[in-house]
C-alpha positions, 0 to 999 in steps of 0.5 A, spaced: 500 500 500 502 506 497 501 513 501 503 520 498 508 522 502 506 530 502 499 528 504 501 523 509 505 528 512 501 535 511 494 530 512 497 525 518 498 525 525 506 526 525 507 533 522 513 535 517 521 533 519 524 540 518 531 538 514 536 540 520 533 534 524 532 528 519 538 527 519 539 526 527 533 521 525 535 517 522 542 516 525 539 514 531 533 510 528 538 505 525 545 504 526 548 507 520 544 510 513 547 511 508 544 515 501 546 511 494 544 512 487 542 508 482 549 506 480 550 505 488 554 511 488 554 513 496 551 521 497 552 520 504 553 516 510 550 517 517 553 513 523 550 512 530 553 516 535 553 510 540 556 506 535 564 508 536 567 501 532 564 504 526 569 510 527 568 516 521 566 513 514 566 520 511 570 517 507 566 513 503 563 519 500 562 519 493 565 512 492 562 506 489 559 502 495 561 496 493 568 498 494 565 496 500 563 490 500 566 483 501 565 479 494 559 475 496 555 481 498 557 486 492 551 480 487 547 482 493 547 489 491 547 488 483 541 485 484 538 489 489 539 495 484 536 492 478 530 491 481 529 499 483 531 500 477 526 497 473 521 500 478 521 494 483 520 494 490 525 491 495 520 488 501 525 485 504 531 485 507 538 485 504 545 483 509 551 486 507 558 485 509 563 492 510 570 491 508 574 497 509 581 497 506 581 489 507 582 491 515 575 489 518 569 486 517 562 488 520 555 485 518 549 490 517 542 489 515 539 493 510 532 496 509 532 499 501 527 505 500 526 510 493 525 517 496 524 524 493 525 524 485 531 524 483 532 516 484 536 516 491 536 511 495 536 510 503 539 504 506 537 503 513 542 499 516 542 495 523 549 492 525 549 484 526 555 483 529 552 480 535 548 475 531 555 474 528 558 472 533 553 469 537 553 464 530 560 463 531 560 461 538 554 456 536 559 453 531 564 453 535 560 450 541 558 445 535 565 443 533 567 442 540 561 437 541 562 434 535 570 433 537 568 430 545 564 425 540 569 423 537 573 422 542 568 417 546 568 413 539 576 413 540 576 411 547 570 406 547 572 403 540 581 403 545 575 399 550 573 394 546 579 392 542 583 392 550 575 388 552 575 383 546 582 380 546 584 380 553 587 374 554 584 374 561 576 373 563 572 380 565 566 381 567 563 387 568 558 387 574 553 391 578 555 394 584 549 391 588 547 386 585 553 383 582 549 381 575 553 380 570 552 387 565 559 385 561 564 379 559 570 378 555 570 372 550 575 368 555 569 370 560 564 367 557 571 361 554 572 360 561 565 359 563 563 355 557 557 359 556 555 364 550 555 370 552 547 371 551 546 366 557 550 369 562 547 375 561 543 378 567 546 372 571 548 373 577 556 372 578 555 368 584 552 362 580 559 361 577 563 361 585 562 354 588 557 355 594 562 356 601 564 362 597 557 365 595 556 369 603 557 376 603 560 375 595 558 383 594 561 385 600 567 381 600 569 384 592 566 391 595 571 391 601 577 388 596 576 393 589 577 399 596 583 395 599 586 395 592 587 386 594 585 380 591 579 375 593 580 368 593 574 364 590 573 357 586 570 358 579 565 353 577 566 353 570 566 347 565 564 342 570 570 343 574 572 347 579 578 351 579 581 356 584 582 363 582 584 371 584 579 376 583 582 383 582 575 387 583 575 395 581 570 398 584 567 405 579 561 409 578 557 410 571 552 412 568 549 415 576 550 407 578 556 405 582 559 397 577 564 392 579 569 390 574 572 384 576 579 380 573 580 372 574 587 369 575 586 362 574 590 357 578 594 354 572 595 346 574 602 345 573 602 338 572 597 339 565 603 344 564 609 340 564 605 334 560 609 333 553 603 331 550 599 336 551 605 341 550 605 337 543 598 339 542 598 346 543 604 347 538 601 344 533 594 348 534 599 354 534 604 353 529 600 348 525 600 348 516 591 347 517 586 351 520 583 348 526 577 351 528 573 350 535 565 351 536 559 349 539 554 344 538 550 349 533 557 352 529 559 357 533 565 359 533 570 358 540 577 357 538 581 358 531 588 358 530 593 363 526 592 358 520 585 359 519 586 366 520 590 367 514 585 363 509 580 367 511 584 373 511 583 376 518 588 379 523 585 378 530 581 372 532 577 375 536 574 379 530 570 372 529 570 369 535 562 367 537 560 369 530 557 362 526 562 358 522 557 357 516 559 366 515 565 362 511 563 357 508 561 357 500 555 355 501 553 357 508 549 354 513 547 348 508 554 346 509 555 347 516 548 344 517 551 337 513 557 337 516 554 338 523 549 332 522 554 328 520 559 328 525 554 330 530 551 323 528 557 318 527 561 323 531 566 324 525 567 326 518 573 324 514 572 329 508 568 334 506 570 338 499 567 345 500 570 354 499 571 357 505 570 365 503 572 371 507 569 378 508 570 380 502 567 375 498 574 371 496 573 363 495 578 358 498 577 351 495 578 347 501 577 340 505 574 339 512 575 334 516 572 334 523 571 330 530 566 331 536 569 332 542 566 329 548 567 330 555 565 336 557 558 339 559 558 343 553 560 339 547 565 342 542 566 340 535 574 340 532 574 342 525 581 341 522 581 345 514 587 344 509 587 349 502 586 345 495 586 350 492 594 349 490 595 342 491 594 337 485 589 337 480 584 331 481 585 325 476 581 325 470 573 323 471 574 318 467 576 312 472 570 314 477 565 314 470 568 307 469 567 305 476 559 304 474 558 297 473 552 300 469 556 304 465 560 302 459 567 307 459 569 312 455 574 307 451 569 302 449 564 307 447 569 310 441 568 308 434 561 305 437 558 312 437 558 319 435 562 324 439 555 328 440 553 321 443 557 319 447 558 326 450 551 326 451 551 319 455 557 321 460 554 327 462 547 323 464 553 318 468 557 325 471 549 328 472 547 320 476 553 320 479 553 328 483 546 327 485 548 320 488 554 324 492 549 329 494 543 325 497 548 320 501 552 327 504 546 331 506 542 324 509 537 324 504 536 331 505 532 333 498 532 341 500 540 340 502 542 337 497 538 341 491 542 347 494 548 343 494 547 342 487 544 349 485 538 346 483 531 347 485 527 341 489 522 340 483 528 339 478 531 335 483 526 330 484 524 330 476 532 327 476 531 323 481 525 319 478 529 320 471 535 316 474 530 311 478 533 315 484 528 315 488 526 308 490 533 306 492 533 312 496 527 312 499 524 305 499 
């Protein structure tokens, strides 16, 4: 809405500005005004007498503007002037950035207004340097939780390498309850139990029951004594003297008990060369050795297995499940599981180890249950194929096949086609057999072994005469 300036102020309630006090006016209406024309010449420039960090712009005077702007703020002015000079009004705003002989920077916030018939231009100015910096302390408060942040990860992630791969069990208690919060893998080792089961367990489950009494108090007084607690660990069906080294702090406004075991070594178990022998041999061995549960779960691997599936530390895998590096996944560790959980050991069993990273080994397994322990484990010993000699020709296991005639006596009696055709339909038999007798007559197990679906497995079944001798 437009008003007619000589009728608002000869007509309206305020009365006509005699020249001498406008100026004053407008000084200290706004922080600093300055008068330009169209072409953004500066006419004159008035100051705000309370605001001194400006000092004396009279120099300003007939000089361009934006020989006074920082040169992200001179486009700002272009486009402002172009509007007014095509006749636009400028409803909104404009922030602009003083520069003075590249010394000093100030933001000011300009309101363009047309007046009187010669095409000046009043801008109405209001500092920003307050809102500046207020942004600047913001952003700076922003960095400085950003870097605390990533200081956290740093030390949780120092915890976590240190938790993970120390040789000695931990737990991580509740000061007054003495439930189990957190346990490092040789805990969880030690206690033969996975770390989900011993979770919210309390940790006098696991101490033989002369020492339960006062459990929490005796920890309590040893972590602020700074000395060791002798207790008996019952762990594995066994129990074993042990040293607790309890340290008592505060997190998260709740007071926990971190607590290190120190087992009891038997000195005889030490000094028996047999088992020395073994231990070595895990160790030092060409083969990977992998230790799990009953359900594929890895406990134990040595630097052998590492290396063939590409992995620095153990612990990166450790309670991960075996079938993640198998070709074929949970359909081999499911046949291998079945086997030598049934007959209690499976000689050979071809198959590609992958990595992370999707890299294929070609390798045989053998494996072997170990019993004796409350929790049974299952021995995998794993040999590279990939670089060892080519297996023989095919053609002595085709021959083998009293049904079949061999390859040689088919020559000059048949076509190649034929013949090619023929040894296929035996090669086919003889996969499908192997697959079925693997897997136990498992029809789903072996169709994903061979990369075939169920119906196409039972329609071969039948074309070979497969499924009565199978399954009758």
């Amino acid at each position: 809405m437009k008003t007619s300036a000589s009728t608002f102020w000869d007509f309206g309630s305020i009365p006509m500005i005699e020249p001498e006090f406008l100026g004053n006016i407008l000084a200290t209406s706004s922080d600093i005004a300055v008068m330009i024309d169209l072409m953004g010449s500066i006419k004159s420039v008035l100051v705000n007498q309370s605001e001194q960090y400006y000092g004396d712009l009279s120099h300003w005077e007939g000089k361009n503007i934006t020989k006074f702007l920082t040169m992200d703020s001179v486009p700002k002015i272009e486009r402002a002037l172009d509007k007014l000079n095509s006749g636009q009004t400028i409803l909104h705003s404009i922030e602009l950035n003083h520069q003075d002989n590249a010394k000093w920077q100030f933001p000011v916030r300009y309101n363009a207004h047309l007046v009187g018939q010669n095409d000046n231009i009043l801008l109405l100015g209001r500092d920003l340097r307050s809102i500046s910096e207020t942004q600047q302390q913001l952003v700076k408060a922003q960095i400085a939780v950003e870097q605390s942040h990533e200081e956290r990860k740093e030390y949780d992630a120092h915890y976590r390498s240190i938790f993970s791969t120390a040789n000695e069990p931990i737990f991580v208690l509740d000061a007054k309850t003495a439930k189990i919060r957190q346990a490092n893998p040789a805990a969880c080792t030690l206690l033969g139990e996975d770390i989900d089961a011993i979770l919210s367990e309390t940790f006098g489950k696991f101490v033989a029951f002369k020492d339960k009494k006062d459990l929490i108090d005796k920890m309590a007084m040893a972590a602020m004594s700074k000395t060791t607690l002798r207790v008996i660990i019952s762990h594995n069906g066994q129990d074993t003297e042990a040293s607790l080294h309890p340290v008592i702090y505060r997190a998260s406004g709740q007071q926990v008990l971190l607590v290190r075991l120190n087992l009891d070594k038997n000195q005889a178990n030490l000094n028996d060369p047999l088992s020395q022998n073994l231990i070595d041999l895990y160790k030092n061995g060409t083969d990977g050795i992998v230790f799990t549960n009953a359900s594929g779960v890895i406990s134990f691997v040595n630097e052998s297995f590492l290396e063939l599936i590409n992995t620095a530390q153990g612990s990166e895998i450790v309670g991960r499940s075996l079938g993640d590096f198998l070709s074929k996944g949970q359909i081999d560790l499911a046949v291998m599981l079945e086997n030598v959980q049934r007959v209690g050991q499976m000689r050979i069993y071809s198959t590609d180890l992958k990595n992370d990273f999707g890299l294929k080994t070609a390798v045989e397994v053998s494996m072997t249950q170990i019993a004796g322990n409350t929790s049974k484990q299952v021995s995998f010993v794993i040999r590279e194929t990939s670089r060892a000699e080519p297996p023989g020709p095919i053609r002595p296991a085709i021959a083998s096949n009293d049904n079949n005639p061999s390859i040689a006596e088919l020559v000059g009696s048949a076509s190649l086609k034929e013949i090619v055709a023929e040894t296929t339909d035996v090669i086919e038999k003889i996969c499908i057999q192997t697959a079925v007798e693997t897997t136990n007559n498992n029809k789903a197990a072996a169709a994903e072994m061979l990369g075939l679906s169920r119906q196409s497995l039972y329609v071969k079944l039948h074309k070979y005469g497969l499924v009565d001798t199978e399954e009758g």
